[in-house]
N, C-alpha and C positions, 0 to 999 in steps of 0.2 A: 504493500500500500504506500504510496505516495505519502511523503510526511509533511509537506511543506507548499506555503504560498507565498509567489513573490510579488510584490508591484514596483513597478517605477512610476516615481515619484519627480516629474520633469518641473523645476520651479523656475524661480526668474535669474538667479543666480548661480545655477549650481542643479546638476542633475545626479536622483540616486536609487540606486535597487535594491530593497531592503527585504530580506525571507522572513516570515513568521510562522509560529507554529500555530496550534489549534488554541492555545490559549491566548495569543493575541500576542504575544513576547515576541519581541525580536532575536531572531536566529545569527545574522548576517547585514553585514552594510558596507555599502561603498558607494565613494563621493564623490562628484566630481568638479569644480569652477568653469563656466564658460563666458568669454568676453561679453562684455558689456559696449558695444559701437555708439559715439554719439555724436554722429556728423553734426548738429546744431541746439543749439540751446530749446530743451524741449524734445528733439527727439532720442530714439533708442531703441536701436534692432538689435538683435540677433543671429547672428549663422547658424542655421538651420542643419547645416552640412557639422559644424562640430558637437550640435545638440546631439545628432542620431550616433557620432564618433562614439562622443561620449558615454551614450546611450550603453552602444556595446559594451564600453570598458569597462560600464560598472557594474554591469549584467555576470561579467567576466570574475571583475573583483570581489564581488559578491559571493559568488559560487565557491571561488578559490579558496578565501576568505572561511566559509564552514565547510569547506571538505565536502562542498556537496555536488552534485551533475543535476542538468535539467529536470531527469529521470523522479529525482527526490521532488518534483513541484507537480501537485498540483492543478494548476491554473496559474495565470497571473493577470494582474490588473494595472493601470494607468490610471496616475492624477498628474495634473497638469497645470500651469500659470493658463490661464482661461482667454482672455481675448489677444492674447496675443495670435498674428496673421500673417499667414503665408498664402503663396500662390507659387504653385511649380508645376513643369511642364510632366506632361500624364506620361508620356514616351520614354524624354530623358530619366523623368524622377529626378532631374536639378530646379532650383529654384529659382525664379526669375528676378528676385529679389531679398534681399534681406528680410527677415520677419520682421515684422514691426511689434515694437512690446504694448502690453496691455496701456504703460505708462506715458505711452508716446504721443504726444500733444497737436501731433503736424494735422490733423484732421478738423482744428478749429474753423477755418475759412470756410469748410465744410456742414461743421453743425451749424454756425451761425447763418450761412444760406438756407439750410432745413428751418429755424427757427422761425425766420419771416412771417411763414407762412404757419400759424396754428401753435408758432412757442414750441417752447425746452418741452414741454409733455405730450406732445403731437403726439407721438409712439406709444405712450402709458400705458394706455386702456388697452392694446393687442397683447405689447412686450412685457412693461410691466417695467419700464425703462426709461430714463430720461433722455432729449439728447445731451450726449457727450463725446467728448476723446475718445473714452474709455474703451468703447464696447467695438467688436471685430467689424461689424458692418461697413461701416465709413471706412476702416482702415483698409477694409476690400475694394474700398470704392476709389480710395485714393491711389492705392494700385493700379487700378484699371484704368483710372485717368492720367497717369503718371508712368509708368513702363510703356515702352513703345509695345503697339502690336498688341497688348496685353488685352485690350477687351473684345477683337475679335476673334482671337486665339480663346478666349475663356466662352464663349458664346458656341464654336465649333465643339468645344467639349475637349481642348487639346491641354487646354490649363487644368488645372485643380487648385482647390481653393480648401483651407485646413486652419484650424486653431492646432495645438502641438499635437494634442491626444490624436487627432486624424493624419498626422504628420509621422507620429510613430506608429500607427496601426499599420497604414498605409507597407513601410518599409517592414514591418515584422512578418505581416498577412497579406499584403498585396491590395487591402480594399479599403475602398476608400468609404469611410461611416464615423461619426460624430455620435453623442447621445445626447439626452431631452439638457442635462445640464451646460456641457457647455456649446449648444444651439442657442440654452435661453439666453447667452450673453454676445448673442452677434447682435441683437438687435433687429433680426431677420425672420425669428420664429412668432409663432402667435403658441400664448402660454396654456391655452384650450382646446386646439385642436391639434399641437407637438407636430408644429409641419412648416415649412417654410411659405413665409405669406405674401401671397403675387402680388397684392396692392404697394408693399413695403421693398421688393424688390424691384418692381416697377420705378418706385421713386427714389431708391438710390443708384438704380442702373445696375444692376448683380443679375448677369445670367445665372438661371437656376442650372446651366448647363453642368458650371463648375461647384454646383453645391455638392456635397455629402449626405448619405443619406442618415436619418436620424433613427436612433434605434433607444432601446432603455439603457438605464446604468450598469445592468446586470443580467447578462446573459452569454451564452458562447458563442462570438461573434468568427469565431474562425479557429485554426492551429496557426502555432506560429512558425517559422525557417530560421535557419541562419540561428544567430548566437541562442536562441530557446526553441532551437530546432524540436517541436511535436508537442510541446507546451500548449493548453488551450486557451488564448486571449477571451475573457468572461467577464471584465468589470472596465468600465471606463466611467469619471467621475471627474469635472471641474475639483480642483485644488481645496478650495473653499467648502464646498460639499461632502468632499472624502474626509473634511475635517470633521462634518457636522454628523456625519455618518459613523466614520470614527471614536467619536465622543457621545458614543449612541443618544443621542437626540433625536429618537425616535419617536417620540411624544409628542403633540401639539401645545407650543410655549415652551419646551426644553430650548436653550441656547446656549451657543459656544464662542470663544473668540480666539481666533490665530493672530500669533506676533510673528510676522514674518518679513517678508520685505515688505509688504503693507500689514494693513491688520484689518481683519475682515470679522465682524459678528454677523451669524446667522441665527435666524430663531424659526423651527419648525412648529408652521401656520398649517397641517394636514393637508386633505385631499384638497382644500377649495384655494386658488389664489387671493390673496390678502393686499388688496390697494393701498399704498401708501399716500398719505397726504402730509408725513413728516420729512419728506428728503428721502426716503428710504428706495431701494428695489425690490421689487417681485420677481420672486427666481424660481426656481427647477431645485426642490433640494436633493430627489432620486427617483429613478423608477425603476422597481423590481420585477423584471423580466413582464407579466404579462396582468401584473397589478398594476393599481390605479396610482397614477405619478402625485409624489407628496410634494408640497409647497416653502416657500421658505419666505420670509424679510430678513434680508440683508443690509447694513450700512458698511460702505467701501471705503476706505482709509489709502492711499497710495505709498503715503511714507511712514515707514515704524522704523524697521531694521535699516531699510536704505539709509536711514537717517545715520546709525551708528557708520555703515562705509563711507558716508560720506565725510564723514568727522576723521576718518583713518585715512582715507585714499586723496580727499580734496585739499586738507585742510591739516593731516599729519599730527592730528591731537591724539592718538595711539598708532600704535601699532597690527595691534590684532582685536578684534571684537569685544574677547573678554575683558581688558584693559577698559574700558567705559565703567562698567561697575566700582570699582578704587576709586580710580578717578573722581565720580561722579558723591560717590561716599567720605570724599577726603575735606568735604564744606558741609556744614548741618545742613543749608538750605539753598535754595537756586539765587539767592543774593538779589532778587527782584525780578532775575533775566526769565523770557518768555523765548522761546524760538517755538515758530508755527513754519511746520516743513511741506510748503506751498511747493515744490519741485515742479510737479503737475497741474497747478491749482489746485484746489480742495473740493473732493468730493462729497460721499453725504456728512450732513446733510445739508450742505450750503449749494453744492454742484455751480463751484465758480470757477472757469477755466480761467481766467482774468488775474487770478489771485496769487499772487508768486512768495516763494519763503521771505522771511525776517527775522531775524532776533532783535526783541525789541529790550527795553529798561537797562541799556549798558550804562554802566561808570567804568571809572577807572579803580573801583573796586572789583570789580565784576574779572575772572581768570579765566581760563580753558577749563577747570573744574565744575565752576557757575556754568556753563555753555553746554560741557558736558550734562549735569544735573538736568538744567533746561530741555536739554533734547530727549532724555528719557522720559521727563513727564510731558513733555508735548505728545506719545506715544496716548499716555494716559487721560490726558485733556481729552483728545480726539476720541476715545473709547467711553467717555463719558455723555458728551455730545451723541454719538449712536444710540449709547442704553436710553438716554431721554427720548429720543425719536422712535426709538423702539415699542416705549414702554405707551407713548401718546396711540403709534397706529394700534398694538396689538391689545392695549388697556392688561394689560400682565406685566406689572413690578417687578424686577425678579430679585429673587432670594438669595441666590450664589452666582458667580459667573463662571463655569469651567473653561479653563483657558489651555491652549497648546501653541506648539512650534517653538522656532529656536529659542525666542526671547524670553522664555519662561523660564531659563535658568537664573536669568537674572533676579536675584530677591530683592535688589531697594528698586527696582520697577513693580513687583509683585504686590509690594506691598502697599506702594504711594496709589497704585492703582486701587487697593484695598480702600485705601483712604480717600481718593478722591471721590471715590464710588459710595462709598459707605456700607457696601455688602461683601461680604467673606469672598475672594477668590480663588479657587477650585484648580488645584494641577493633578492630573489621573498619572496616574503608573507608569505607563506610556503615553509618552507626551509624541511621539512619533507617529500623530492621530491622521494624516494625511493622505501618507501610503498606510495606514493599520486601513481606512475607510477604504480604500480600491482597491483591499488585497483582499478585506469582508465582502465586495459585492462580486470578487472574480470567485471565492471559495462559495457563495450560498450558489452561485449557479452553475457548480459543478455537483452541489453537494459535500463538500468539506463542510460547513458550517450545514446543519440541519433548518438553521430557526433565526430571524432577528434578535429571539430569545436568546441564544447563546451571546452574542455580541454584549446584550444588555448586563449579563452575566460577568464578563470578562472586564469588565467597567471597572477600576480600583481607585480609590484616591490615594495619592502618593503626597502632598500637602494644603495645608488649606490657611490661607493667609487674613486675618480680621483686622475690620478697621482699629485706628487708632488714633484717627486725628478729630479734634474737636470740632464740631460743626459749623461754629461761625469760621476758623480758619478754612477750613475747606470750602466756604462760602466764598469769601477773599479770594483763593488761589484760583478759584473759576472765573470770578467778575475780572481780572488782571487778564489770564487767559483771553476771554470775551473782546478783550480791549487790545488784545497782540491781535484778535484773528481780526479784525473789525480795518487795522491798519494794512494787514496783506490783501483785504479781498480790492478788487477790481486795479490791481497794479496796472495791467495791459491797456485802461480803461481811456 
């Protein structure tokens, strides 16, 4: 019997293939970093060609890594950075373009021509989406208007068109298929009928030629070749999702939040889509093979973690990621300083592409310590803005926040988070909730995992962090916040 199930885990920075066994532990890992391109202020691709490299290597490292062969898996499954877009030729299998990342801004001229006519919420009511950068649609769109040749080649059916997850199916199994979650983030799908919508394609000019076909989050969409050669691919889940999945929030009102290179809460809203009128999104949180697709609100964050590389790689205030915590604990307090990490503008729940970073209340008391301190609670400012927007559409308070991904090692983010929030925050056993969620939806639809019961089951708490700040401070430290976001928004304006 097969012991084991692997997923990859394709993110924004870094791609990794992690085996788990039947209790959700992790077996095996291996990591990989790939470039970050950024021809111009605001944009940000990626090569597509060293994502799939990489793909293999850590597939490779992985295995080597527990002494184990494909033989020992399974199934395996795919989570993904979600709107990031590609387009490559069907023949070659080369891309005609660099990907564009989910974070990449160049599609502004673009929403703003959409807006004219019917506003930022034109789309809401189908998608469940506002316009933005954000979402892969326009970024397809700007390809097509922008690569020569590109939109009559994509029309003939000679292109293809892919978020990553279809980007690595594609090259494992040859077919080309997306699922209901990350469709729901091209901006392309209607959230009710899990199909790609003609009126919506019509009007950003997207041949359905080069679409993908859309299938559930879980089922067996093919065998794989090459490096998991007879492996069965069974799960494919947006990044965000496989968290929410992962963190069994299986429950209507259960919620989760990832610190990752952005920070993402979901909260499972069941069978029905749940409208937002706080800033928030309506998503796809899963669908289980031939069950009815569950629903999710979402609030979308672009910069958490980036924020720490950026402090390392731009600006040379550490060295390595985990250096921010010392650092950031070597001053009681943030000395006044606010930093609001506008990179992309700021999305929910303000959705201001306009809005660019700041650090604001410098003196000349204020160090790289203060700035550091700064940048960890701007993570937590911005996570508190969501729960409020969350808490208005779905009228569900919440009680705890279960939190995963890298940044949860961090304990004085864990905890100011605790505090700005004012409700206990939740880190499970396995914080590795991402790939744990696409490797749960590749194992129940082989049959590895019997039940979402088992999942539920597998749930541990590993620590749980309680407020401790007095409530009029924690009042303060937001109204100061309010007044840093208040001076980024509409920089472009």
């Amino acid at each position: 019997m097969t012991r084991y199930v692997g997923a990859i885990d394709q993110g924004t920075t870094s791609t990794r293939f992690i085996v788990f066994d039947a209790a959700g532990q992790t077996i095996a890992v291996d990591q990989v970093e790939h470039a970050q391109i950024m021809p111009h202020p605001g944009w940000v691709e990626h090569d597509a060609g060293e994502i799939w490299a990489n793909t293999q290597q850590v597939i490779a490292g992985a295995l080597a890594k527990g002494g184990l062969t494909v033989a020992d898996l399974a199934a395996v499954g795919i989570t993904n950075q979600r709107e990031t877009t590609l387009l490559w030729d069907k023949a070659s299998g080369e891309p005609v373009h660099n990907a564009l990342v989910w974070m990449d801004t160049r599609t502004s001229d673009l929403v703003a021509r959409l807006e004219k006519d019917g506003g930022q919420d034109r789309l809401r009511g189908k998608t469940g989406l506002p316009l933005a950068t954000y979402f892969s649609g326009l970024k397809l769109a700007w390809l097509l208007e922008n690569v020569p040749g590109a939109r009559a080649r994509a029309v003939a059916g000679e292109l293809l068109f892919g978020t990553i997850d279809t980007w690595l199916t594609w090259q494992l199994t040859g077919l080309h298929l997306t699922d209901v979650t990350n469709a729901s983030r091209t901006q392309l799908m209607d959230l009710q009928t899990l199909d790609w919508d003609a009126d919506i394609l019509a009007l950003m000019g997207v041949p359905r030629a080069c679409l993908p076909t859309i299938r559930s989050s879980s089922e067996v969409y093919g065998t794989c070749t090459g490096v998991l050669e007879g492996v069965p691919l069974a799960g494919l889940l947006g990044d965000q999702q496989a968290a929410l999945f992962g963190q069994a929030c299986l429950a209507p009102g259960e919620a989760k939040n990832t610190y990752g290179t952005g920070c993402f809460m979901l909260m499972n809203t069941g069978e029905t889509p749940s409208p937002s009128t706080s800033g928030l999104l309506t998503t796809l949180a899963y669908k289980l093979g031939d069950a009815p697709a569950v629903y999710a609100l979402e609030g979308s964050i672009p910069i958490a973690g980036a924020l720490v590389q950026w402090l390392r790689d731009n600006l040379g205030f550490i060295s390595n990621a985990a250096e921010i915590e010392p650092l950031a604990a070597s001053v009681p307090d943030n000395g006044d300083v606010y930093c609001v990490p506008a990179f992309s503008g700021l999305y929910a729940p303000h959705w201001d592409d306009s809005a660019r970073g700041i650090i604001a209340g410098l003196t000349r008391f204020a160090t790289k310590a203060h700035i550091a301190r700064a940048a960890l609670e701007a993570v937590a400012f911005q996570v508190r803005e969501v729960v409020e927007a969350m808490a208005r559409d779905s009228g569900v308070t919440l009680t705890e926040l279960r939190v995963d991904g890298g940044m949860v090692v961090n304990e004085l983010l864990m905890q100011f988070q605790a505090d700005i929030l004012g409700v206990p925050v939740v880190r499970p056993k396995v914080i590795e909730t991402t790939a744990l969620g696409a490797a749960y939806a590749a194992g129940l639809a082989v049959g590895y995992w019997q039940s979402t019961a088992q999942i539920t089951a597998n749930w541990g708490v590993d620590k749980r962090w309680q407020p401790a700040m007095e409530a009029g401070r924690r009042a303060e430290f937001f109204i100061k916040w309010n007044k840093a976001v208040a001076r980024a928004q509409g920089w472009l304006d």
